[in-house]
Backbone as a printed PyTorch tensor [residue, N CA C, xyz], in Angstrom:
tensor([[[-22.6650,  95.8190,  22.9320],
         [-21.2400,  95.9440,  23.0840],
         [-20.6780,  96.7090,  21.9010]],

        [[-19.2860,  97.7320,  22.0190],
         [-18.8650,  98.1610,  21.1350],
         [-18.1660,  97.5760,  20.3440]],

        [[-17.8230,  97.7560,  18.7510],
         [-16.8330,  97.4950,  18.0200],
         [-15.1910,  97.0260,  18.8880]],

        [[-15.1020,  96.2800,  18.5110],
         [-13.4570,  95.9450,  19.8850],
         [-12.3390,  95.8650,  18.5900]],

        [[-11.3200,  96.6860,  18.6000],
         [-10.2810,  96.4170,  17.8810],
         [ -9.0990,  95.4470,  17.9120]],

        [[ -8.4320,  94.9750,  17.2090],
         [ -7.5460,  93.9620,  17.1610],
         [ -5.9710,  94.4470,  18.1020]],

        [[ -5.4490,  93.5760,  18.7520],
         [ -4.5320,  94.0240,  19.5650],
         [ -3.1620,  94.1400,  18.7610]],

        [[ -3.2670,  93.4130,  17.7230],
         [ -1.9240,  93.7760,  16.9300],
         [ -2.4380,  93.1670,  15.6210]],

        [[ -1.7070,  93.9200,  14.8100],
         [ -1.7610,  93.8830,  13.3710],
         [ -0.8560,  93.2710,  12.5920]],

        [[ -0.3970,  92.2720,  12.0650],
         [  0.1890,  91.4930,  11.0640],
         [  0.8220,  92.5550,  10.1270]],

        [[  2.1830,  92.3060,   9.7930],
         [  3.0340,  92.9600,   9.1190],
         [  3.0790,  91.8810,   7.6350]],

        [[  2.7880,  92.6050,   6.7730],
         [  2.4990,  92.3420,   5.0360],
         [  1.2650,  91.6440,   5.0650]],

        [[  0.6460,  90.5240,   4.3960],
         [ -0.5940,  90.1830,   3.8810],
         [ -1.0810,  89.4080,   5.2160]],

        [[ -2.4650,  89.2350,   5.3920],
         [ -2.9350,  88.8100,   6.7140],
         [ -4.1680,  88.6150,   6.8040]],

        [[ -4.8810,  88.0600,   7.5700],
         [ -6.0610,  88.0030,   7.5750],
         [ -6.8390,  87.5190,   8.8070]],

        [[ -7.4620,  87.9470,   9.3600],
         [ -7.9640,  87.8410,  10.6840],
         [-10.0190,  87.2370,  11.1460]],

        [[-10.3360,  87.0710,  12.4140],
         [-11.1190,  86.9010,  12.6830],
         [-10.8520,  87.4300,  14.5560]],

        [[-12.8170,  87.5200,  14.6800],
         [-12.8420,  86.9920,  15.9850],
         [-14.0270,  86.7770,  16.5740]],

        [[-13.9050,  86.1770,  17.7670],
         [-14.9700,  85.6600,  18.2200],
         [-15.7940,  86.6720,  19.5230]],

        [[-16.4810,  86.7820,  19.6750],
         [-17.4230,  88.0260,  20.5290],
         [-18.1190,  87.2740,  21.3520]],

        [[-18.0210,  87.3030,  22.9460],
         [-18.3800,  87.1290,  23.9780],
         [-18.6970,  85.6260,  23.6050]],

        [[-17.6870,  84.9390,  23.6690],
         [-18.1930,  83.3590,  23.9910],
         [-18.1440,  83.1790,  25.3070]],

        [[-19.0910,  81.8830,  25.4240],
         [-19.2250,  81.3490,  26.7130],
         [-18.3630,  80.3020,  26.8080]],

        [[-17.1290,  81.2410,  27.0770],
         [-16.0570,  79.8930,  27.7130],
         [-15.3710,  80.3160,  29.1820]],

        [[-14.5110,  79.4870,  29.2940],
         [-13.2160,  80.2020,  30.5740],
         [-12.2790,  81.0770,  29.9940]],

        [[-12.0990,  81.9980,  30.6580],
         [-10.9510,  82.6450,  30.5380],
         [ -9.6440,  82.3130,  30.2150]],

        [[ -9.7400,  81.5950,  31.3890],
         [ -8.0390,  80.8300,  32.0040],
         [ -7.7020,  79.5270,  30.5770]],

        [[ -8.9980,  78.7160,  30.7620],
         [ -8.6470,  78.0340,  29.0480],
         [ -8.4150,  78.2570,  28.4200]],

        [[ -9.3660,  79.3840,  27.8650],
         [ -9.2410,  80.4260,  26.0370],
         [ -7.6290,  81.2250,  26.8190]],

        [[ -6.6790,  81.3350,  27.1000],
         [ -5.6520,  82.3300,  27.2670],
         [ -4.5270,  80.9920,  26.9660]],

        [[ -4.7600,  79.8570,  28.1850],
         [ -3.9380,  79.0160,  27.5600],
         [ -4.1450,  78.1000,  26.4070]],

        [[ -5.3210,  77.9660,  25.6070],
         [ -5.0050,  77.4440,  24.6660],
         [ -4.4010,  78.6860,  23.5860]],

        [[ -4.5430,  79.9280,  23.2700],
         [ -4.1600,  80.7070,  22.1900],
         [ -3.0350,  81.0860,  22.6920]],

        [[ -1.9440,  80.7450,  24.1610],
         [ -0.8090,  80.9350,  24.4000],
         [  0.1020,  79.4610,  23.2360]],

        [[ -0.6390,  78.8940,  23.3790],
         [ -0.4470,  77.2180,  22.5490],
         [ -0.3130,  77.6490,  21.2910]],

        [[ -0.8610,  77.8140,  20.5800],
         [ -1.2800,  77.9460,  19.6380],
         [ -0.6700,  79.2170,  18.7400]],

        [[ -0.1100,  80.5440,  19.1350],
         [  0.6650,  81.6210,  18.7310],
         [  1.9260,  80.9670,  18.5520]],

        [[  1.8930,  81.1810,  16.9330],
         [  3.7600,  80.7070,  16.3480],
         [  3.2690,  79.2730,  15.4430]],

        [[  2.1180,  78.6470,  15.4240],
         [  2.0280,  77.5100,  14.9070],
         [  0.9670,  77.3670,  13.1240]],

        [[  1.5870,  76.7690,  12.5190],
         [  1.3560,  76.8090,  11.3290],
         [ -0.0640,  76.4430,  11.0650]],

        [[ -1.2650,  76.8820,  10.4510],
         [ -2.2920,  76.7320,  10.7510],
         [ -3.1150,  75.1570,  10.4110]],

        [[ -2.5610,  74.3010,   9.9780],
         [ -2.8520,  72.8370,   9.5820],
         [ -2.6080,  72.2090,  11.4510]],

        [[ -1.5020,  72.8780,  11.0260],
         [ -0.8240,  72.2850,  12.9850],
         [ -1.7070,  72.5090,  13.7960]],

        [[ -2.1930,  73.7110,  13.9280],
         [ -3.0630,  74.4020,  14.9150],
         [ -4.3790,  73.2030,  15.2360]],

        [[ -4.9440,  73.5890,  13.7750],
         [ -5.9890,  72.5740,  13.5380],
         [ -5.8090,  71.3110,  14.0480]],

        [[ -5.0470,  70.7710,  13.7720],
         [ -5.4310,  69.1700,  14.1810],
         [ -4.9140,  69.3980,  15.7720]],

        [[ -3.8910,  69.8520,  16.3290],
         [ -3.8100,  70.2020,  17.7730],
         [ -5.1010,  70.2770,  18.5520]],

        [[ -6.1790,  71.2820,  17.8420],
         [ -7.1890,  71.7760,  18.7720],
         [ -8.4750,  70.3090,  18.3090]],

        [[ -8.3000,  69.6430,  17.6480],
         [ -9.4810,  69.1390,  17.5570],
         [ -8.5930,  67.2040,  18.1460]],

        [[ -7.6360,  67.2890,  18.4250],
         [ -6.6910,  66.3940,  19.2410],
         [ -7.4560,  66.6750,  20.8060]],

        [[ -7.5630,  67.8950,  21.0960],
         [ -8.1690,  68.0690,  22.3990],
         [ -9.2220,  67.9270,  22.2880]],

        [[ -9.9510,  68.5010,  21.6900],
         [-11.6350,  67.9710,  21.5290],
         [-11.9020,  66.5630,  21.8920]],

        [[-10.6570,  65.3160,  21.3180],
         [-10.9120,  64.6100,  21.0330],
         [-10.1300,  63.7210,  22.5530]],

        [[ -9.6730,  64.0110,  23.2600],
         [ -8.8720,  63.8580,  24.2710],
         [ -8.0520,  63.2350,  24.1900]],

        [[ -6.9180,  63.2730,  23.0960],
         [ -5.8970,  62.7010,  22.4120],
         [ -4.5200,  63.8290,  23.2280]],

        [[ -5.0820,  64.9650,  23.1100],
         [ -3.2970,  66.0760,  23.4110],
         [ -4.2560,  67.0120,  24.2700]],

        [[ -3.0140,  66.5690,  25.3560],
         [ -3.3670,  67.8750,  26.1340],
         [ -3.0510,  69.5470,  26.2900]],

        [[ -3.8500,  70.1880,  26.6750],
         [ -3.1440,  71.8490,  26.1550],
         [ -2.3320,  72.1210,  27.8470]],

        [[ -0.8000,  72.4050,  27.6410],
         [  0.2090,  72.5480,  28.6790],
         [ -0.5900,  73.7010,  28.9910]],

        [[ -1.0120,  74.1510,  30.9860],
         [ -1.3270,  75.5270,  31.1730],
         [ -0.2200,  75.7230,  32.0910]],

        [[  0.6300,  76.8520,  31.4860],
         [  1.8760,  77.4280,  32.1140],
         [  1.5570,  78.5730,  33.5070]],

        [[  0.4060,  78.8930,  32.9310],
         [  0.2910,  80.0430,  34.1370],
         [ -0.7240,  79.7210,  35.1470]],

        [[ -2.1960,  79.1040,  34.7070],
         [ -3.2790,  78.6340,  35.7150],
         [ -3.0610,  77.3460,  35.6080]],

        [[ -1.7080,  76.7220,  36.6600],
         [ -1.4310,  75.6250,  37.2060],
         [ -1.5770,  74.7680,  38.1830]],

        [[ -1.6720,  75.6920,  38.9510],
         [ -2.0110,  75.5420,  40.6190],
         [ -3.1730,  74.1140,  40.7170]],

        [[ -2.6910,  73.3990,  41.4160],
         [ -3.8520,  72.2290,  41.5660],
         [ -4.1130,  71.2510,  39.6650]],

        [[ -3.4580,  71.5630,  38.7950],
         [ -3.5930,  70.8320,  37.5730],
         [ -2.7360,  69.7370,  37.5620]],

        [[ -3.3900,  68.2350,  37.1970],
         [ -2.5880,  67.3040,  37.4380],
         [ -1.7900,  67.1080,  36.1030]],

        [[ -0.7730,  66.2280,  36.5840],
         [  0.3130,  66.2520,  35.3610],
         [ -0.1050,  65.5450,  34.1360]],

        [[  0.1730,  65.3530,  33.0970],
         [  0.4070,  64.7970,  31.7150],
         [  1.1870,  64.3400,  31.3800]],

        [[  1.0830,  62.8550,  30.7450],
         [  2.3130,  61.6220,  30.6470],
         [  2.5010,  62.3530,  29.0710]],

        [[  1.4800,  63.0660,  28.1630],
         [  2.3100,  63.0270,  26.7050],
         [  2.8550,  64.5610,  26.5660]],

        [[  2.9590,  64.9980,  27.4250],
         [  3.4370,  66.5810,  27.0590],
         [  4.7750,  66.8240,  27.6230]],

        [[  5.7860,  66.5100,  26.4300],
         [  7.1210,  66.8110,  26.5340],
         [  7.4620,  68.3320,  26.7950]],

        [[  8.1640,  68.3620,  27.5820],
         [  8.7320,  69.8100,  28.0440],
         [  7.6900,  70.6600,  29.1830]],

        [[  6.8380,  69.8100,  29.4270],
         [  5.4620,  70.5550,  30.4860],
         [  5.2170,  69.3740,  30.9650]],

        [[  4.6420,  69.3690,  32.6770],
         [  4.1600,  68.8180,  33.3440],
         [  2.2500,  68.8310,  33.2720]],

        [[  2.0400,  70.3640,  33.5050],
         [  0.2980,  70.1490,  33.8990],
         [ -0.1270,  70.7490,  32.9620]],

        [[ -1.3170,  70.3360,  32.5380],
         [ -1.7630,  69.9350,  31.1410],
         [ -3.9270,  69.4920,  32.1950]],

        [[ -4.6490,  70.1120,  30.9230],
         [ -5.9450,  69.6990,  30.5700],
         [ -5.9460,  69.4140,  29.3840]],

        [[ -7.5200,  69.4810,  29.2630],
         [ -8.2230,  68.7850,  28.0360],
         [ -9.5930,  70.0870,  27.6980]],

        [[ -9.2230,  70.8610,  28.2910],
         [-10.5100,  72.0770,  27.8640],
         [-11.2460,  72.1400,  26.5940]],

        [[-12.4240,  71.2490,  26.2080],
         [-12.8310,  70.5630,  24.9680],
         [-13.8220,  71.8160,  24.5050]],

        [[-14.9640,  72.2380,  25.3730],
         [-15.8820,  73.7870,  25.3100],
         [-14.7100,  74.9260,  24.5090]],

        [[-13.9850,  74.5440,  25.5040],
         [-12.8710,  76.0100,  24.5290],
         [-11.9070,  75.8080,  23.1310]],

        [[-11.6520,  74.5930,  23.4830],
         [-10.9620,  74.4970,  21.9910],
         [-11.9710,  74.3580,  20.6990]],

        [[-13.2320,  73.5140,  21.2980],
         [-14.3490,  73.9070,  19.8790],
         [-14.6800,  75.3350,  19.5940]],

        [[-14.4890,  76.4390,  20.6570],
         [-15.1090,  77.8530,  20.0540],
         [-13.5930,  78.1670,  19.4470]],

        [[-12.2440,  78.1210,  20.1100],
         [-11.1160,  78.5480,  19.3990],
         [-11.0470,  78.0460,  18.0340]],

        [[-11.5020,  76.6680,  17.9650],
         [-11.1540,  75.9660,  16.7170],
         [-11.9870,  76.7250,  15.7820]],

        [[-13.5120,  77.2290,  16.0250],
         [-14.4860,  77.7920,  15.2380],
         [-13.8170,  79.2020,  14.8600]],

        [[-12.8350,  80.1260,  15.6060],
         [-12.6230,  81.1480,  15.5210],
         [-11.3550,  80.7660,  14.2550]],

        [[-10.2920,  79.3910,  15.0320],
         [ -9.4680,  79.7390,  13.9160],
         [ -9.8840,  79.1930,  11.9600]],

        [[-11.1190,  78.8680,  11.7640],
         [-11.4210,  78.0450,  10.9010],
         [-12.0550,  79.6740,  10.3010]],

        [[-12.4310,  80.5290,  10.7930],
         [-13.1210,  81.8290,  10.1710],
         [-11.9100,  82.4610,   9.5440]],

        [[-10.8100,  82.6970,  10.5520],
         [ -9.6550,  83.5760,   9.9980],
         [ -9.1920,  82.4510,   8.9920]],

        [[ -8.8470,  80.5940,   8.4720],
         [ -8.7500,  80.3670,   7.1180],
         [ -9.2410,  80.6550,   6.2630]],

        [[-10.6680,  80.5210,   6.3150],
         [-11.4940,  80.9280,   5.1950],
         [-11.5910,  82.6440,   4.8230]],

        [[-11.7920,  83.4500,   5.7830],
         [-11.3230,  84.3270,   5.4680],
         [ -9.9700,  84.9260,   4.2540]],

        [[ -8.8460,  84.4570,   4.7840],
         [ -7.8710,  84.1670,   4.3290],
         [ -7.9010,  83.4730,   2.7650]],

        [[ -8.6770,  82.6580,   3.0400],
         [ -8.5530,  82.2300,   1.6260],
         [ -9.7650,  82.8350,   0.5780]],

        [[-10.3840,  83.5650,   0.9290],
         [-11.3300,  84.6740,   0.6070],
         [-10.0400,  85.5440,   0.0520]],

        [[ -9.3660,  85.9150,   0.5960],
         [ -8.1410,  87.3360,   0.0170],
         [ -7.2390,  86.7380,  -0.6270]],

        [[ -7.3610,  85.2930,  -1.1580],
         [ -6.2250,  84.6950,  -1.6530],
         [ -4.8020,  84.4650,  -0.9730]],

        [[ -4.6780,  84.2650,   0.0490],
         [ -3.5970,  83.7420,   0.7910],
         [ -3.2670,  82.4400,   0.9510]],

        [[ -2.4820,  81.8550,   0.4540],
         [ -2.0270,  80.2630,   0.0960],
         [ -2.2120,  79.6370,   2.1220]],

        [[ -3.2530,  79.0200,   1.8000],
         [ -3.2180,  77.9860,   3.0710],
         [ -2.4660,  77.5200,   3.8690]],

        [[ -1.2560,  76.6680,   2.9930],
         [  0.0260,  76.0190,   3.2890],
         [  1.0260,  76.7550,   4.2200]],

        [[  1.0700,  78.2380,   4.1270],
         [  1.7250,  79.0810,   4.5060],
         [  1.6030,  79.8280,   5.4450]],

        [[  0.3010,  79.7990,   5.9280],
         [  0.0030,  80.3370,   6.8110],
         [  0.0560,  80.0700,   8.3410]],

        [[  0.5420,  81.5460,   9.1160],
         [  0.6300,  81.1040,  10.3730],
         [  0.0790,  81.5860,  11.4820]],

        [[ -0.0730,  81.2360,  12.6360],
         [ -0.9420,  81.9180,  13.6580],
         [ -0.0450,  83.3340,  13.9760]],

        [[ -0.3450,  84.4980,  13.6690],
         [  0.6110,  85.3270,  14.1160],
         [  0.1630,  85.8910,  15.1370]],

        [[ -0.6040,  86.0550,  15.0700],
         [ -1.6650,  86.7010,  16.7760],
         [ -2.5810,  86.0440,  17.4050]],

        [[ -2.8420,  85.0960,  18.7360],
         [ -3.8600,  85.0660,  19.0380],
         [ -4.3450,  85.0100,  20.4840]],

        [[ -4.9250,  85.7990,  20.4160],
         [ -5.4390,  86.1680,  21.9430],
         [ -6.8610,  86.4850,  22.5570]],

        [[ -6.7920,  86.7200,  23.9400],
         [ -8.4400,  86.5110,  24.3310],
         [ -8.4160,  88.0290,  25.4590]],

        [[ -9.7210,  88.9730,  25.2110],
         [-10.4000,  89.8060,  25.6850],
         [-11.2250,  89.5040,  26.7390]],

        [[-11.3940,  90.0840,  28.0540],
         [-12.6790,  89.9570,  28.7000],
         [-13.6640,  90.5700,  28.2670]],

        [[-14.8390,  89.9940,  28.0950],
         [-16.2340,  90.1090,  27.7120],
         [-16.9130,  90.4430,  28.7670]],

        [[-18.3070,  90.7370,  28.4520],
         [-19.1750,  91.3740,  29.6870],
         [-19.4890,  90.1320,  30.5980]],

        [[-20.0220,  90.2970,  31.8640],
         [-20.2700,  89.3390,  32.4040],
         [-22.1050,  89.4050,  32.6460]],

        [[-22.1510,  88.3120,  32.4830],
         [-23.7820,  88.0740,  32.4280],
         [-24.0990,  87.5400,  33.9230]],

        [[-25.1940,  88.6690,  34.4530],
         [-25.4880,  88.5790,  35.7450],
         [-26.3470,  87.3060,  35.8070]],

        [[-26.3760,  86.7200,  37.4100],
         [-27.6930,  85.4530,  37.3250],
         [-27.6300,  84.7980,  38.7600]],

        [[-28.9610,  84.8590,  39.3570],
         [-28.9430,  84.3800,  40.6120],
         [-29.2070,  82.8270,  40.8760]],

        [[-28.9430,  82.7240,  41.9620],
         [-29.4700,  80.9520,  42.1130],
         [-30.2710,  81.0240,  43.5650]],

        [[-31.1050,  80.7390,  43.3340],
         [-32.4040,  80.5470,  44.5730],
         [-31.5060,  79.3720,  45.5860]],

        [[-31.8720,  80.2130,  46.9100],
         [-30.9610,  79.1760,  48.1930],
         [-32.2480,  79.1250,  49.3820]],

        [[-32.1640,  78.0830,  49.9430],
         [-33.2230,  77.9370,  51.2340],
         [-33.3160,  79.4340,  51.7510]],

        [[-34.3510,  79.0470,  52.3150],
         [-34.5200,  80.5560,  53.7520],
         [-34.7920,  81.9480,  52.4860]],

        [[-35.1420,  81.6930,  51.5090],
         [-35.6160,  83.1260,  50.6030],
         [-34.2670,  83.8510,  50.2830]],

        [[-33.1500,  83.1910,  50.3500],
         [-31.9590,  83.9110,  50.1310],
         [-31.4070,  83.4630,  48.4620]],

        [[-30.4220,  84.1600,  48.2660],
         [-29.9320,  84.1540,  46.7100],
         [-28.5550,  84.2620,  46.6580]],

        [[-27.4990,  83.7460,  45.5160],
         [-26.0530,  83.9450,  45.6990],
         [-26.2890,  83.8260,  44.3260]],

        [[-25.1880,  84.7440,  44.1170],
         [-25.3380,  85.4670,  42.4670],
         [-24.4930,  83.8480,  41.4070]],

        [[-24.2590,  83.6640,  40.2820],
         [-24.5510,  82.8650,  39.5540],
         [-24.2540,  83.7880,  38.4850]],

        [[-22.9920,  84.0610,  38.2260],
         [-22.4200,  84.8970,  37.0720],
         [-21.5380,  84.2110,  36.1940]],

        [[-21.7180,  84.4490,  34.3350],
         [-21.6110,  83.6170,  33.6310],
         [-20.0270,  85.0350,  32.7670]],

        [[-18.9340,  84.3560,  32.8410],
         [-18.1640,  85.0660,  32.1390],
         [-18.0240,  84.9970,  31.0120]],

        [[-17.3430,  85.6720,  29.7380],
         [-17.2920,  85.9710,  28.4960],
         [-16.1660,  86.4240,  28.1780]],

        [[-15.9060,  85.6100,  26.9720],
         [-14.2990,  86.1070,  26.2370],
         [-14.1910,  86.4030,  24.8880]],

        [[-13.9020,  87.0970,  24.4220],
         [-13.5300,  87.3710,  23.3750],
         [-12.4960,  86.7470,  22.7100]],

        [[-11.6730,  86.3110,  21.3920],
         [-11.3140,  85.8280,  21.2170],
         [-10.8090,  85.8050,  19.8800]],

        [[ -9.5390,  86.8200,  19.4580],
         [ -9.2480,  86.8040,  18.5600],
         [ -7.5510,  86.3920,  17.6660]],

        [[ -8.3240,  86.4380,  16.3030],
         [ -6.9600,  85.7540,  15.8840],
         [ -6.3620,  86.4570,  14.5750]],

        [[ -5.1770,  86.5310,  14.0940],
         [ -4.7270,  87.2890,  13.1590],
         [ -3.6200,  85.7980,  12.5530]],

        [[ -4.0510,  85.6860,  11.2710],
         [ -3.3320,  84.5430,  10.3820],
         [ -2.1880,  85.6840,   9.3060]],

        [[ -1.0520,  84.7860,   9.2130],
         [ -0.3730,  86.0010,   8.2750],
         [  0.7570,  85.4120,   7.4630]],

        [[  1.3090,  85.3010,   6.3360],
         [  1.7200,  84.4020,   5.4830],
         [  3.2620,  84.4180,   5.6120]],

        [[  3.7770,  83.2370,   5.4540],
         [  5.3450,  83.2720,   5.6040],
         [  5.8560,  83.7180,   6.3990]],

        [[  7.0690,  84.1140,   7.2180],
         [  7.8330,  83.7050,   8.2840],
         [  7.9830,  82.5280,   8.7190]]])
């Protein structure tokens, strides 16, 4: 795969990461980093590992259809617990801290200013069916990046 560039760039000091073809969902990795854009990065953190932990659910605003509701999510009805995706998001946003604090950027201050998810290649794969027949068995991939950036 090629070099993939960042979709937006942080205005004054910043510091970024990302993650390259994980094996997650799409539809998860989009709504959890829809969650998560605007939130202070301590916040972020304990948010995503709240889901890990099946404590908070992540509101999905757009892949709703058929999602049952959530008694703790004020201002949203349907809500999961997508635990696979918030451990690779959480891994992605824990690279862009340290990063960050690699360039000297005060922790405390920092905020999610970008974060978003790429389609990745899709990994072909069959599944053996009676009668010598086959139905394909394809594994999707997301990319997954994040841009941290100080004050505002």
């Amino acid at each position: 795969m090629g070099r993939l560039n960042y979709s937006r760039d942080a205005v004054g000091r910043s510091a970024r990461a990302m993650g390259s073809e994980l094996h997650i969902s799409p539809k998860h990795a989009r709504e959890i980093c829809r969650t998560l854009r605007g939130m202070k990065v301590k916040a972020a953190r304990s948010f995503l590992e709240d889901v890990v932990a099946l404590k908070r659910p992540v509101p999905f605003k757009r892949y709703r259809r058929n999602v049952a509701h959530r008694a703790n999510m004020p201002g949203w009805d349907a809500g999961r617990y997508p635990q696979k995706a918030a451990k690779a998001v959480l891994g992605v946003l824990e690279n862009a801290a340290s990063n960050a604090e690699y360039k000297g950027l005060e922790a405390d201050n920092l905020n999610v200013f970008h974060a978003g998810t790429l389609k990745g290649r899709v990994i072909r794969g069959w599944m053996p069916r009676a009668m010598g027949r086959a139905t394909p068995k394809n594994t999707e991939t997301v990319t997954v990046e994040m841009v941290l950036s100080e004050g505002r």
